[in-house]
Structures are given as C-alpha cells and as structure tokens.
C-alpha positions as CSV (number, residue, x, y, z in Angstrom):
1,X,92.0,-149.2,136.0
2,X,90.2,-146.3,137.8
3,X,92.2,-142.7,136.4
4,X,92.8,-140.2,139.5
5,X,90.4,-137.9,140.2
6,X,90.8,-134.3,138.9
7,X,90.9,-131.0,140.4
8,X,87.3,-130.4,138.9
9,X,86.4,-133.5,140.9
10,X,87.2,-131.5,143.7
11,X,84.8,-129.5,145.8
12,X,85.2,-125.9,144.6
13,X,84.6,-125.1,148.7
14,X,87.1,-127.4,149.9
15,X,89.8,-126.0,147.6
16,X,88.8,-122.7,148.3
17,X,89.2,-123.6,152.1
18,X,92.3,-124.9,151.8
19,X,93.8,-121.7,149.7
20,X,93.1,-119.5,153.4
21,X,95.0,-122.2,155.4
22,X,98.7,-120.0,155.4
23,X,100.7,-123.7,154.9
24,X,100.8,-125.5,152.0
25,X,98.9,-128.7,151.8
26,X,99.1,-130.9,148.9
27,X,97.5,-134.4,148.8
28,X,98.5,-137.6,146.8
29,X,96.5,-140.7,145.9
30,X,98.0,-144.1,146.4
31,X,99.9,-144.0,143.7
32,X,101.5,-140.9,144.6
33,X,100.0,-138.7,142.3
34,X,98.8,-135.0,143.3
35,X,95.2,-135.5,143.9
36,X,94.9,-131.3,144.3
37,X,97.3,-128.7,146.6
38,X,96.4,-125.2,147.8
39,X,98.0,-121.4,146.4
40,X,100.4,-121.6,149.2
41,X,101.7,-125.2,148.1
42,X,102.9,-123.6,144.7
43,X,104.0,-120.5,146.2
44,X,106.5,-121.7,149.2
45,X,108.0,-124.2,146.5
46,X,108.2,-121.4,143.6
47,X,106.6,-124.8,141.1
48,X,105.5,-124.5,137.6
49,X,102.0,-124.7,137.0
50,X,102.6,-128.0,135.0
51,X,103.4,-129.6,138.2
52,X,100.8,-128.6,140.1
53,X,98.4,-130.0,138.2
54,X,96.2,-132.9,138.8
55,X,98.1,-136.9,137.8
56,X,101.2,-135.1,138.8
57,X,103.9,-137.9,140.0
58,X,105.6,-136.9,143.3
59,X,108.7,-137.8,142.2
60,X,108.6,-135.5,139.5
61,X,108.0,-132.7,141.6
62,X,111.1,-133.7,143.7
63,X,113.2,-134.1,140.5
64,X,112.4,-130.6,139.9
65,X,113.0,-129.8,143.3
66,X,116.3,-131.9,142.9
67,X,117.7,-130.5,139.4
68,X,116.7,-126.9,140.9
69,X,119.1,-127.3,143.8
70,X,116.6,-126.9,146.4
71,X,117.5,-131.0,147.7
72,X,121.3,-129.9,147.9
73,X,124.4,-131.1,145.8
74,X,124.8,-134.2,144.2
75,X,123.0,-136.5,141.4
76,X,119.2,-135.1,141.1
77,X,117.4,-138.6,140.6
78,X,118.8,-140.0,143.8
79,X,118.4,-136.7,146.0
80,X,114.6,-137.1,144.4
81,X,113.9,-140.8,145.3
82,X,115.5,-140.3,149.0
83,X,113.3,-137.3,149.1
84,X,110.2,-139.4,148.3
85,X,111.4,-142.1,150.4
86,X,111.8,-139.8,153.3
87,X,108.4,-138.5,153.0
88,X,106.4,-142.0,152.7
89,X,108.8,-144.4,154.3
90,X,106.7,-144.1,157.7
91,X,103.0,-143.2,158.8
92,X,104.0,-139.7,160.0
93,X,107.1,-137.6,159.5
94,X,108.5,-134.3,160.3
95,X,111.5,-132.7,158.3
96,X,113.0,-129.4,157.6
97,X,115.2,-128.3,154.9
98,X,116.1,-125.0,153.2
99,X,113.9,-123.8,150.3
100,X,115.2,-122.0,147.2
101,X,115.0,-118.2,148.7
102,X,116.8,-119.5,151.7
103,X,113.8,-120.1,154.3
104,X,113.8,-122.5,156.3
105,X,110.9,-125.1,155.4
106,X,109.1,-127.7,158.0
107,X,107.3,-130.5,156.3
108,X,104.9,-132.9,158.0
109,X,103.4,-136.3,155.9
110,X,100.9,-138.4,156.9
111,X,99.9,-142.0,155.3
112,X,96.4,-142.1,154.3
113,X,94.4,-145.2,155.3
114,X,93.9,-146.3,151.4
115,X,97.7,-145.7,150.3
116,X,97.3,-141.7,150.0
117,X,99.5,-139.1,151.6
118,X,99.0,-135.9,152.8
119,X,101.8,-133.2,152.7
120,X,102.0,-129.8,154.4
121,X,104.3,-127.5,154.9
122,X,105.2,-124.0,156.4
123,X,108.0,-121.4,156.5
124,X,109.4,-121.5,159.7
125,X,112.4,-119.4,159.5
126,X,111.3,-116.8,162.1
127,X,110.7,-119.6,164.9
128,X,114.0,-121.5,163.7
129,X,115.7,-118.1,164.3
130,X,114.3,-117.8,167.4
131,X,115.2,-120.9,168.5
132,X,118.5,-120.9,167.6
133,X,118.7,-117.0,169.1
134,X,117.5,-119.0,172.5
135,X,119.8,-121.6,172.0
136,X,122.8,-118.6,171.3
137,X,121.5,-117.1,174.4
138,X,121.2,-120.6,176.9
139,X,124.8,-120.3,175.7
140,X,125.8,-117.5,176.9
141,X,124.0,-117.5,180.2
142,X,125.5,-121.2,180.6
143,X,129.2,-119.4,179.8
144,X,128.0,-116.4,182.3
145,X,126.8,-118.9,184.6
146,X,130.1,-120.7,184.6
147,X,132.2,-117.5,184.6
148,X,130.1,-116.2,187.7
149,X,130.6,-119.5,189.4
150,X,134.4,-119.4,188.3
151,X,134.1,-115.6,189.8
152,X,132.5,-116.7,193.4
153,X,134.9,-119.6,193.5
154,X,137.8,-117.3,193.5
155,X,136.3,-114.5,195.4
156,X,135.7,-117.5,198.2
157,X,138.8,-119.0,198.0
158,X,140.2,-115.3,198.4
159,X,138.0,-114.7,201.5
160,X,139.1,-118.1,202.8
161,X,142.9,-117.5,202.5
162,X,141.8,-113.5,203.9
163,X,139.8,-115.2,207.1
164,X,143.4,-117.6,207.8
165,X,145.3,-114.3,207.6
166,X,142.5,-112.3,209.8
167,X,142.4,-115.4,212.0
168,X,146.3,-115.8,212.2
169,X,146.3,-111.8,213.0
170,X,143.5,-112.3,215.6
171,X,146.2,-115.0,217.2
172,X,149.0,-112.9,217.0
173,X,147.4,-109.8,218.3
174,X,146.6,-112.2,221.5
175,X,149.7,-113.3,222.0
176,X,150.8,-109.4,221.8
177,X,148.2,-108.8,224.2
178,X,149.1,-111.1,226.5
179,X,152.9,-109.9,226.2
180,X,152.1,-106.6,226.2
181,X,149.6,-106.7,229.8
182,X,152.6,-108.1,231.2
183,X,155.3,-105.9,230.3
184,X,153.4,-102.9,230.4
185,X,151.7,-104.0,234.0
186,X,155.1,-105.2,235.5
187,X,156.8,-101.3,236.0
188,X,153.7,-100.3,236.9
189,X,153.1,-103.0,239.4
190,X,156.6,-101.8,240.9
191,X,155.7,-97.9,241.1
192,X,152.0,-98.9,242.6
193,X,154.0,-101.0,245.3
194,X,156.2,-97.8,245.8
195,X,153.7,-95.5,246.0
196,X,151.6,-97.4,248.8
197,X,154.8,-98.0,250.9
198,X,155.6,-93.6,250.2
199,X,151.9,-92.7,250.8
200,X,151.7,-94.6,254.1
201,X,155.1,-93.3,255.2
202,X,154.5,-89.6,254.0
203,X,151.2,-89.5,256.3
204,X,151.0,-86.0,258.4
205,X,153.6,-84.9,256.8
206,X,154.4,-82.6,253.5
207,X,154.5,-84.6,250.8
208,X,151.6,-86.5,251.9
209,X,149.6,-84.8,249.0
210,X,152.6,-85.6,246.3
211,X,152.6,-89.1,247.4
212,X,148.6,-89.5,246.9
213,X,148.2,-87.4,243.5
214,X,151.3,-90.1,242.6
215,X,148.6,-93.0,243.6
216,X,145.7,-91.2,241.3
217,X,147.7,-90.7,238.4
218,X,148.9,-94.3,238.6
219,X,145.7,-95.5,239.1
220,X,144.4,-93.7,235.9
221,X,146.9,-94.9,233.6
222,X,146.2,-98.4,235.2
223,X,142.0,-97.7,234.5
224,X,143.2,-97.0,230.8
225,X,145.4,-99.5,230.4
226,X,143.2,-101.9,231.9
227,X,140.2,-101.1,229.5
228,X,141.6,-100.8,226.2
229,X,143.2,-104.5,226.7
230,X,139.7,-105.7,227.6
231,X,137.9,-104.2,224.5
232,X,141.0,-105.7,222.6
233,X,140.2,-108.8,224.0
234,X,136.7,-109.1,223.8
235,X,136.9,-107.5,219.7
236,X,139.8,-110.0,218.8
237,X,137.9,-113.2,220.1
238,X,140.4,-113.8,223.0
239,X,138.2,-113.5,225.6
240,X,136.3,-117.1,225.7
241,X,133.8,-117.7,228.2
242,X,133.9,-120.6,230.8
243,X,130.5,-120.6,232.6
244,X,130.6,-122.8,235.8
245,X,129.2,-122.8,239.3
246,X,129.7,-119.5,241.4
247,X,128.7,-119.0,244.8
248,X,127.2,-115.1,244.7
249,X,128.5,-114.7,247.6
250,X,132.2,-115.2,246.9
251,X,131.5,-112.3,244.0
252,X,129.8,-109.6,246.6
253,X,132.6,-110.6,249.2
254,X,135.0,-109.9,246.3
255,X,133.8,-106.6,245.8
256,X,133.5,-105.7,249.6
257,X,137.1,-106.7,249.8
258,X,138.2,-104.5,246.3
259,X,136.0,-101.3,247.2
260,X,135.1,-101.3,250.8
261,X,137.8,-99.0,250.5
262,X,137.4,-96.7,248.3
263,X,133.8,-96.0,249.7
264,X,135.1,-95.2,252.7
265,X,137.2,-92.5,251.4
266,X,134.7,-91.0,249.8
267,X,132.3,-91.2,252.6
268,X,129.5,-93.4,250.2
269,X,127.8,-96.2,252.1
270,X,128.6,-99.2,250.2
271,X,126.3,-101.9,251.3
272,X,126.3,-105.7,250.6
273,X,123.4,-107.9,250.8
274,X,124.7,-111.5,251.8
275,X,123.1,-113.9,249.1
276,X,123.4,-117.9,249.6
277,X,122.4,-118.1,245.7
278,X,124.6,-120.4,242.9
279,X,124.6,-119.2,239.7
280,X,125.9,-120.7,236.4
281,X,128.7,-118.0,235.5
282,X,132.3,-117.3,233.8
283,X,133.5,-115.9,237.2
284,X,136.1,-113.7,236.3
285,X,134.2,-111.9,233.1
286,X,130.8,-111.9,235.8
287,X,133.7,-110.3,237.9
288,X,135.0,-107.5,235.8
289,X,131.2,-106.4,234.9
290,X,130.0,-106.0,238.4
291,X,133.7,-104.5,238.9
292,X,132.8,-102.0,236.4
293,X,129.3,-100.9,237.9
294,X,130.7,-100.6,241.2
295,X,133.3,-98.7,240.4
296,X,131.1,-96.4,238.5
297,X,128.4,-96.3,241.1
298,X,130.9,-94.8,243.5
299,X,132.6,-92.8,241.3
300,X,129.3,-90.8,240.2
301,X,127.8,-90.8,243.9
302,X,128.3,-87.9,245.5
303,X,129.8,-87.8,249.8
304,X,127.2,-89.1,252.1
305,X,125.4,-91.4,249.2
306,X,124.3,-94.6,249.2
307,X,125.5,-97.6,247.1
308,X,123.8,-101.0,247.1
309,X,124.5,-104.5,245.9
310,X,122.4,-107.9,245.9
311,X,121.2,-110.2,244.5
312,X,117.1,-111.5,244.2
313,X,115.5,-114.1,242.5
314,X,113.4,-113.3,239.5
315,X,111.6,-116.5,238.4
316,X,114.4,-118.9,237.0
317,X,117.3,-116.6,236.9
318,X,118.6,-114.2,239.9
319,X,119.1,-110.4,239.3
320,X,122.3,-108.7,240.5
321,X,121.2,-105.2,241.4
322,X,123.5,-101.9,241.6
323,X,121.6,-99.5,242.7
324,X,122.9,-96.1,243.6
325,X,122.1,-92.3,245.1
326,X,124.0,-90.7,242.4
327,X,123.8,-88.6,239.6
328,X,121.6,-90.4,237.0
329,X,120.6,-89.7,233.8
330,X,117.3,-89.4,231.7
331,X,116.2,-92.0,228.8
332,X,117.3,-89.9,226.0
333,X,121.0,-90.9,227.3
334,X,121.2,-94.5,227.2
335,X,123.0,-95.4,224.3
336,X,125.5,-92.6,225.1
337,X,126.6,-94.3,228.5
338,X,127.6,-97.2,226.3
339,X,129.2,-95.3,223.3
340,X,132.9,-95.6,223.6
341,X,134.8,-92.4,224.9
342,X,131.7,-90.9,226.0
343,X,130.7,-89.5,229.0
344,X,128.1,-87.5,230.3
345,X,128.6,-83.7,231.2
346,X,128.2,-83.8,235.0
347,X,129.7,-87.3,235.0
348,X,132.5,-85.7,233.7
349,X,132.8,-83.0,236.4
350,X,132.8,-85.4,239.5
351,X,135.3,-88.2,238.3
352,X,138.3,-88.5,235.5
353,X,137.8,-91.7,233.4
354,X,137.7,-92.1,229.4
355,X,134.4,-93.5,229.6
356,X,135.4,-96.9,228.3
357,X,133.8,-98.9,231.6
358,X,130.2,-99.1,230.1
359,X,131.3,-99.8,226.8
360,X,133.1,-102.9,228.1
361,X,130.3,-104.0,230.4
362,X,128.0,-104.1,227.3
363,X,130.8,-106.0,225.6
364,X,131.2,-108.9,227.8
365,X,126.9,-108.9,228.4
366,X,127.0,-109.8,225.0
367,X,129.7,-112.5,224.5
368,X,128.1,-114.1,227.6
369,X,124.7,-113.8,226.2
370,X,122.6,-112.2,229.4
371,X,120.6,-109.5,229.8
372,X,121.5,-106.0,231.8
373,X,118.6,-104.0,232.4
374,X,119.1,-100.0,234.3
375,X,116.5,-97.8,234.9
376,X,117.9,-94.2,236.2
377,X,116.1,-90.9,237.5
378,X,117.9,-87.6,236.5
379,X,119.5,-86.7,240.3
380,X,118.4,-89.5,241.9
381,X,120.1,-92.4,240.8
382,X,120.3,-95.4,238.9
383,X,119.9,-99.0,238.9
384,X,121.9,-101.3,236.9
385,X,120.3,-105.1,237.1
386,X,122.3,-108.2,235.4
387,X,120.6,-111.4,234.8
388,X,122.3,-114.6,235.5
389,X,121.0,-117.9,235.1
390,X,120.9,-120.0,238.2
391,X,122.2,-123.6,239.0
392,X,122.2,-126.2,242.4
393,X,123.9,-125.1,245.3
394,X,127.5,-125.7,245.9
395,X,129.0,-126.1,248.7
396,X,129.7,-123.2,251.4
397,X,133.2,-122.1,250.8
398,X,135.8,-121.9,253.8
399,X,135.9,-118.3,255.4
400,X,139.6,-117.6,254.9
401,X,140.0,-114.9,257.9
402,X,139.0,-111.0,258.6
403,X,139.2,-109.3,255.8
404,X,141.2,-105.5,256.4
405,X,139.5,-102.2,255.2
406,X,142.5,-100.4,255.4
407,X,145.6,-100.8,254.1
408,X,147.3,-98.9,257.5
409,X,145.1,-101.0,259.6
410,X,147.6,-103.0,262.4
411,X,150.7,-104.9,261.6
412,X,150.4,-108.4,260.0
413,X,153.4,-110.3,261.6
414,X,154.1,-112.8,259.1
415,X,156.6,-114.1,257.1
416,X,156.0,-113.9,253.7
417,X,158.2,-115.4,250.9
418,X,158.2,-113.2,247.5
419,X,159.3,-114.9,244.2
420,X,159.4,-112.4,241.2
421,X,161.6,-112.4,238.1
422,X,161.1,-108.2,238.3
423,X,163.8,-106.8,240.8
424,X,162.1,-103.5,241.3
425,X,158.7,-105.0,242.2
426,X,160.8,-106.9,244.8
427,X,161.9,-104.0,246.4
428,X,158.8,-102.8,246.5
429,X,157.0,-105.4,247.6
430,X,159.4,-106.3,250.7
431,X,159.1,-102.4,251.4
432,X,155.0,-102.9,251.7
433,X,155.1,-106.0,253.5
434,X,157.9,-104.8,255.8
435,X,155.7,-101.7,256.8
436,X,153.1,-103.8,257.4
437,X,155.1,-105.6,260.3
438,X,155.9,-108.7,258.2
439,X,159.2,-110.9,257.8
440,X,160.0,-111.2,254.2
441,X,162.0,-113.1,252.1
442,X,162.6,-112.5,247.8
443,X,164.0,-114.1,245.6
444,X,164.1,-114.1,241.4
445,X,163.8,-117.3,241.0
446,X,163.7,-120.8,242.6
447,X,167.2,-121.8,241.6
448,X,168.3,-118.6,244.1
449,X,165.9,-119.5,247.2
450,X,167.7,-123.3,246.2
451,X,171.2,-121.8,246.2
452,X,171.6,-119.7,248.9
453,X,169.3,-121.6,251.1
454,X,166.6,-119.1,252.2
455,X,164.4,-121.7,253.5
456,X,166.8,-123.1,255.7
457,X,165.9,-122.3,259.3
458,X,162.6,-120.2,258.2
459,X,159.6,-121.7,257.5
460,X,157.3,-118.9,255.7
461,X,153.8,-118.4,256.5
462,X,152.6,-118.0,253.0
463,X,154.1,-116.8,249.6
464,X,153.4,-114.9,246.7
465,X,154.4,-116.0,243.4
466,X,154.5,-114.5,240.6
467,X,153.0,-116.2,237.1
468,X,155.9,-115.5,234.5
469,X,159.2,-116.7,235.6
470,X,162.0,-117.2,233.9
471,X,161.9,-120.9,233.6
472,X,159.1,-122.6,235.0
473,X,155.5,-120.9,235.8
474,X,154.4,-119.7,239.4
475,X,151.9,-122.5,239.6
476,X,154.9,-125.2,239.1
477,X,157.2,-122.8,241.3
478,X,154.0,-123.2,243.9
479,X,154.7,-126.8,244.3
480,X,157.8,-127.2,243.8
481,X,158.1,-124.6,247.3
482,X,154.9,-127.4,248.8
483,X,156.7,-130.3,248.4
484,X,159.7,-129.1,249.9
485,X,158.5,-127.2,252.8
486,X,155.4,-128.8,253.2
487,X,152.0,-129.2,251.0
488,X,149.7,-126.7,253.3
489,X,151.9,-123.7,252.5
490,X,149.5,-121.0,251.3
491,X,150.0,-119.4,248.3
492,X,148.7,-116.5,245.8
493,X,149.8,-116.1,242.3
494,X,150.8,-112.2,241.8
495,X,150.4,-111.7,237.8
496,X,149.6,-109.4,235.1
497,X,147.8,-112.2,233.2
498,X,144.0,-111.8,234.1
499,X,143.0,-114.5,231.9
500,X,140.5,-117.2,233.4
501,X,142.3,-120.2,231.9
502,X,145.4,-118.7,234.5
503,X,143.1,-118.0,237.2
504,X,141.2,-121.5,236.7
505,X,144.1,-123.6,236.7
506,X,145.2,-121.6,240.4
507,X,141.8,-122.4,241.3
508,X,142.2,-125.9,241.1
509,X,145.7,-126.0,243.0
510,X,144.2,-124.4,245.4
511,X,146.5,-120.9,245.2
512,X,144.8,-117.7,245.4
513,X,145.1,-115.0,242.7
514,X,146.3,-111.3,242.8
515,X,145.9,-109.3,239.5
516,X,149.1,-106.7,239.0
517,X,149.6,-104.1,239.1
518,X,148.7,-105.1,243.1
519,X,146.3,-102.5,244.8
520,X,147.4,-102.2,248.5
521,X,143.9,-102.6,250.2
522,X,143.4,-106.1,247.8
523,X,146.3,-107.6,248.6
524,X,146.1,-107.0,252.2
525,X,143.0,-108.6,252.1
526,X,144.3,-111.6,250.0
527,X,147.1,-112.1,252.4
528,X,145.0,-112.1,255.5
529,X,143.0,-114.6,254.1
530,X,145.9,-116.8,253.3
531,X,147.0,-116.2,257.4
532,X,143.4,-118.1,258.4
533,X,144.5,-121.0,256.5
534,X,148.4,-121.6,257.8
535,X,148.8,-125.1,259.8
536,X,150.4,-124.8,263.7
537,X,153.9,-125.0,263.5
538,X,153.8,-128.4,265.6
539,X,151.3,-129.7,262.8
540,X,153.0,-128.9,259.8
541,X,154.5,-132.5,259.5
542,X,151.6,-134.2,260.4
C-alpha cells in the first residue's frame, strides 16, 4: 500500500505560492488525508500544528473543530462526521458557518478526479455584513416604499373626496348664479322699463337730464352686474360651449339692432359689412365677445369716429374684424387691456366701466378655443380680429320686419300680451308699450289670463313671456297661449337667464329671446320683428 506523500514531497514553490493566496487552501488525498494546506489554512481555523501536518485524517481535524465548539452544540463525533459528509458528499459545495472568534467563514470543496478533495476557505464577515446591511436597508426602502404609497393613497383619496366637495361647490355656486341673475336682474328689469317710459315722457322738459343720468347709472350697475356673473360663469365651469351653425349675418344684424343706437348718440359711424358666411359657433358666447368689442369700440371712439365690422375669409377660417378710429394703445399695453379691473388712463377719461369687458372676451376666446388677434396705433385706433372656423351654408334666414333705431321712433299699434310673475315689471312694461301706441294686456300668470278671460274677444298680435313663472316655464306658457289662440302667435321670451341651453330650446320652438333687464331700443327691435311675422286676421284659422 502506497503511504501519502509528505509535505517534503511537495514543491517548496508551490507551497510557498499557496502561503500568498489570502484563503486557506488545504488538500486531501483519497483517503482523506491532508496531503499539505497553506499559513492561512492554520490561521483562520486557530489548529494545532499536529493537525496540520501531513497523514492528517480529516475527520480529526473536524473532531477538533467539533469538541472546540466551532461545529455548534451537541455530541462532537456526530457534528464531525456530518461535517465531513457535508464537505465530500457532492462534487462541489459551498458552506458558511461561524469560526471560533466569531467570523463568519465561507468554505468551497471540490472532488478531485482520483478521490482527492480540495478545500478553501475565506473570512467573509465584512461582505456578509454588507449584505445583510443591504438586505436591512431593501427593508426599509420596501417599508418606506409602502408607507409612501400608503401616504399618496391617502393624499389621493383626500384630493378625490376635496374635487367632489370643489365639484359639488362649483354646482351649487351655479345654481346661486342662476338664482341670483334672476333676482338681482328682475328689480332692475322694472326700473330700466320705468326709466325708458320717464325719459321719453320727460323729453324738452326739466327733468329730462334726471331721467337720463337715471338711465346711465342703471345701465352701469347693469355692465357690472352683467360681467362679474360672466367671469363667475366662465371660472366655475358653467359656461359650456355648444358650437353649431351660425349665419354671420344674423350676429352683425344683432349688433346693428343692439348698438345702432348708441352710435348714433354719440355721433360714431357704426358701419356693418353684410357677410353671407356660415360659421361653426356657440352663438350666444360668439355673441357676448363681439358684444364686448363693440361696445368698447364705441365707448373709446371719440364724436365723428368711425367704427367698423365684418367679416373676410382668411384661408379655412373667416376673421371678424373690429376696427375703430379711437384711442388706441401701444404694444407695451397689451396684457393690461386684459388684466382684470384695469383700464387704461385716457380710456378711463372718456368712458366709466370697471374694465372687466376684455378680461371676459379673453375668457370665453379661450374656453372656445379660437384665436383673437388686435393690432392698435397710439391715437389712431385699433383692430380687434376673431377667428372662427367655417362650415356649409345654411339656409337664408326669414327677414322678420324693419328694424327701429330709435326707441321714440312712430307708434307701434299692436296688441301685445305681457305674462310676468314680477308685478312691477308689469307696470312698467304696459307703461312702455302703451307709449309706444300699443294695446296691452298683463297678466301674472296663465291661470289669471284663464280666469278672468283676457283672451276673450282680443286676439293679441304677439306676446312676451317671461322664463320663470310660478308654475310652468315661459316656453310651456308659450304653447299653452298657441294652442289656444292659435299656433302662429308670435312670441319672445323676456328673461334674466342668458344661458344658451334657455335660448336654444326657444330657438327650436321658434320664440324669440329678450335678455332682462330689457334695453328699450332691443326690444323695440325684437318686437317689430315679431309684427313681420303675424298671420291676417282672416287667416289665422286657416
């Protein structure tokens, strides 16, 4: 029987090698005997030199190993032969245990082709440490992780249940608007009515002036009143636009009708370039912008200027032009027009306003998504151009009669039916209408025209209704008044409520609209208008 080699059989090179490699490195023969093992062998396991020595059994070094305590508790001759086992049971393992000082120890063993078996080993207690640091902190991320995401969960939750309030507000605030344009419109609806009927009766005579500084200051608070309800609107989400078909020329004819007027007065030249153009449009917000450049194109104008409106065709969209002789303004000045409560210092001078008209024009420009371009020379004027996209013609709309520039102008000679659940703006209104040479008829609701037969014997030419009655709307009230005194009875709706769902749902009934509080000159135009479309008395039951 061939005796193991011994260390003196070993190169004095190799072992010198293997004493510079930092693990420890001990190999057996196929017997498992220590054929030879480096310095750092004896040194990480703290062994005699007795059992480093050549012909040294592995087992004995793991009884050693055992009875020392390094194997942990229990019986050291059968922590030493699972030791052994663990280390040759396979080609190749990879174990770690602790060592006597506490380190942490990571063994590899290989199977050597004739039997043999190579061990090494290193101290990896700073890596281990590491590792379980990473692991500590993969932990604590993981538990930050889940805290954040606990966080953001409740912080969205929170903004959710904070939108549904915000949302619920926006509602509500609505609904207060909508109640509050109407109640706070209604009086002054009355006093507007009042004044016109006093102003026209007070002519060439003293209190002629009383009567018309009345009229402005009525007008004012209706200006202000007017805008801060819009920019409510339009902040709170109310305001929804429903683009649709629009004949230009029904919005120009609008505006000839609503400031012809006024431009007279003033002795401006307001002129209005016909347009057979279609454009693709929520008419009533398109209406209150070009409203709102008109009105501030003859406001700023000085007597004997010019004021212009049209309409031309730039490549797939047509440009609404307002183009004026007035005061102007330079570059530097652009975003102040639009600034709310801002006005320029010579704008100022020649007209009263709270400068809120701009700020609402750029309001609505925006929630309809178009473009408004202006281009203005310091005391020469200003242009202010509004994009609108174009769509196919629609049909030509009926002419609905002359149109009156002035509410003095003749005597109308109608009779006119007035339904309004306000008593004062009936008084009024019959007042106005009665100077104007008309017949007329009120009533507070339908149940009174029903019980004390006004109809009966007197047909009325037209009527005008108002929205919020008592106990049905206008529009019902409208056909209620058609079907029993016949279906082509003109009609307007007189209201405070200038939304377009009110004013599309007339539209499609066929009614004319009025906004309150009622300016004289507007609704003498509406109600001529309503005149051209009365039947003949002998065809009214045809």
């Amino acid at each position: 029987m061939a005796m193991p080699p011994t260390s003196t059989d070993v190169e004095p090179s190799l072992r010198q090698a293997m004493d510079h490699i930092p693990q420890g490195i001990a190999i057996f023969d196929a017997a498992l005997r220590l054929v030879t093992s480096n310095t750092r062998y004896r040194d990480l396991l703290t062994l005699p030199d007795m059992l480093v020595q050549s012909g040294t059994p592995l087992f004995d070094i793991a009884l050693f190993l055992g009875t020392r305590g390094d194997l942990g508790s229990g019986d050291p001759v059968r922590l030493a032969i699972e030791r052994v086992n663990v280390l040759t049971a396979v080609a190749a393992t990879v174990t770690q245990r602790l060592g006597g000082a506490g380190q942490t120890l990571e063994f590899h063993s290989s199977r050597l082709p004739d039997g043999g078996l190579v061990v090494s080993f290193a101290d990896v207690t700073d890596r281990v440490r590491a590792e379980r640091e990473l692991e500590r902190m993969n932990l604590s991320l993981e538990g930050r992780v889940e805290e954040r995401t606990a966080s953001l969960t409740r912080v969205n939750s929170e903004l959710e249940v904070a939108r549904a309030k915000a949302d619920a507000a926006n509602h509500d605030k609505t609904r207060f608007l909508a109640a509050a344009s109407h109640d706070l419109l209604q009086p002054l609806n009355a006093a507007r009515l009042y004044t016109s009927t006093l102003i026209e009766r007070a002519k060439s005579t003293s209190l002629a002036e009383l009567a018309n500084s009345i009229e402005a200051s009525l007008t004012a608070v209706e200006d202000i009143m007017g805008a801060l309800l819009d920019i409510s609107r339009i902040d709170s989400g109310a305001l929804k636009p429903v683009p649709g078909p629009v004949n230009a020329q029904d919005l120009l004819r609008k505006i000839e009708v609503e400031f012809g007027p006024m431009a007279r007065e003033r002795s401006i030249a307001l002129k209005i370039v016909a347009s057979d153009a279609t454009v693709l449009v929520d008419r009533a917000l398109i209406g209150r912008i070009v409203q709102n450049l008109v009105s501030n194109a003859i406001k700023y104008t000085a007597p004997g200027g010019k004021v212009l409106v049209g309409l031309r065709r730039r490549g797939n969209r047509m440009r609404l032009d307002v183009i004026d002789t007035g005061i102007g303004f330079n570059k530097d000045q652009h975003k102040l027009l639009f600034a709310e409560f801002s006005r320029l210092e010579r704008g100022a001078r020649m007209a009263q306003g709270l400068g809120l008209g701009l700020s609402i024009v750029q309001r609505l420009v925006t929630a309809l998504g178009l473009t408004l371009e202006l281009d203005s020379a310091e005391g020469v004027g200003s242009r202010f151009s509004l994009f609108l996209p174009v769509t196919r013609a629609l049909r030509p709309a009926l002419e609905v009669g002359p149109v009156a520039s002035e509410t003095n102008f003749g005597t109308l000679n109608l009779k006119i039916l007035c339904v309004d659940n306000e008593r004062a703006i009936l008084e009024a209104m019959q007042g106005l209408l009665t100077h104007w040479g008309c017949d007329v008829r009120t009533a507070l609701s339908l149940k009174q025209i029903d019980r004390e037969r006004l109809l009966e014997g007197w047909y009325p030419d037209l009527v005008l209704m108002d929205y919020h009655l008592d106990q049905t709307s206008g529009l019902d009230a409208i056909e209620w008044l058609r079907h029993n005194v016949g279906g082509h009875l003109p009609a307007a709706l007189v209201t405070a409520d200038r939304s377009a769902a009110v004013r599309a749902l007339a539209e499609d009934r066929g009614v004319a609209v009025v906004t309150k509080p009622v300016k004289p000159a507007a609704l003498r135009a509406a109600i001529s208008g309503l005149a051209g479309q009365r039947v003949p008395m002998g065809k009214k039951l045809a």
